[in-house]
C-alpha positions in Angstrom: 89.5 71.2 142.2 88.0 70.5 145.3 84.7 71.5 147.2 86.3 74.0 149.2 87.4 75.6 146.6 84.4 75.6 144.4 82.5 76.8 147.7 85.1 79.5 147.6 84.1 80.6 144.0 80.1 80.6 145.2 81.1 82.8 147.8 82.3 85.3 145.4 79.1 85.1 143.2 76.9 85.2 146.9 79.0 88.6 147.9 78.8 90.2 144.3 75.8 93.0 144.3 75.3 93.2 140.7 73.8 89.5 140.8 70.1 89.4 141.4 68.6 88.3 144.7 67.2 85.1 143.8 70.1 83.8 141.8 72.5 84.3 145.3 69.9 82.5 147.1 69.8 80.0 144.8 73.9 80.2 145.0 73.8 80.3 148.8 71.4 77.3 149.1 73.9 75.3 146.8 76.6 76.0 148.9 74.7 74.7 152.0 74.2 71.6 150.3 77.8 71.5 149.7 78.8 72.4 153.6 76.5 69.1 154.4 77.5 66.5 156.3 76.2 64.2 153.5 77.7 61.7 151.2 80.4 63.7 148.9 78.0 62.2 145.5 75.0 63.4 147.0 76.0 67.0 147.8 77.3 67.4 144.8 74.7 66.1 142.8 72.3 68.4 144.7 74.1 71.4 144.3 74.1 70.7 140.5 70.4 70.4 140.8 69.9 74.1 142.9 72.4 75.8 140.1 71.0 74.0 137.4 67.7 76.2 138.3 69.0 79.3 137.5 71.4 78.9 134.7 69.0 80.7 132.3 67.7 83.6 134.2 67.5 86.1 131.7 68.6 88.6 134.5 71.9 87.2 135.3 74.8 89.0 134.1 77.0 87.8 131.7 80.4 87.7 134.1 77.9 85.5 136.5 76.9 83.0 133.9 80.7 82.5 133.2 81.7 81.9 136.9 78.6 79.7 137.0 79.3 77.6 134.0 82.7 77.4 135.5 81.3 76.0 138.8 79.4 73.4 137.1 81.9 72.3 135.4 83.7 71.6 138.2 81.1 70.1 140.0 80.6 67.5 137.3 83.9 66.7 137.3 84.1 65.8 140.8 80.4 63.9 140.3 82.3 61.5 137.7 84.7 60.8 140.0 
């Protein structure tokens, strides 16, 4: 999986209503960092950091904190690399 892709699977969290405001900001923020211009490590690791702040909102849904743990995931992965 690449970042476009995983950008791609925040944009679906960002455009789904039933998610609380602050966690798509949260969401939209990490995205930002992941549209930088920066160092591929450094994005990453910083848009692990922004979702890592919301993970265990007690308000997120249960399909978000699926996709969200998926996304992680993902971005870990690519991290290690």
């Amino acid at each position: 999986m690449d970042i476009r892709q995983i950008s791609d699977m925040i944009d679906d969290l960002v455009n789904d209503t039933s998610i609380p405001k602050n966690i798509r900001r949260a969401l939209s923020e990490a995205k930002g960092r992941l549209d930088s211009g920066e160092d591929s490590n450094v994005k990453v690791s910083a848009a692990i950091y922004v979702i890592e702040s919301i993970t265990e909102d007690i308000n997120m849904p249960a399909h978000a904190r699926t996709q969200i743990w998926a996304i992680m995931s993902a971005l870990e992965t690519l991290n290690e690399r």
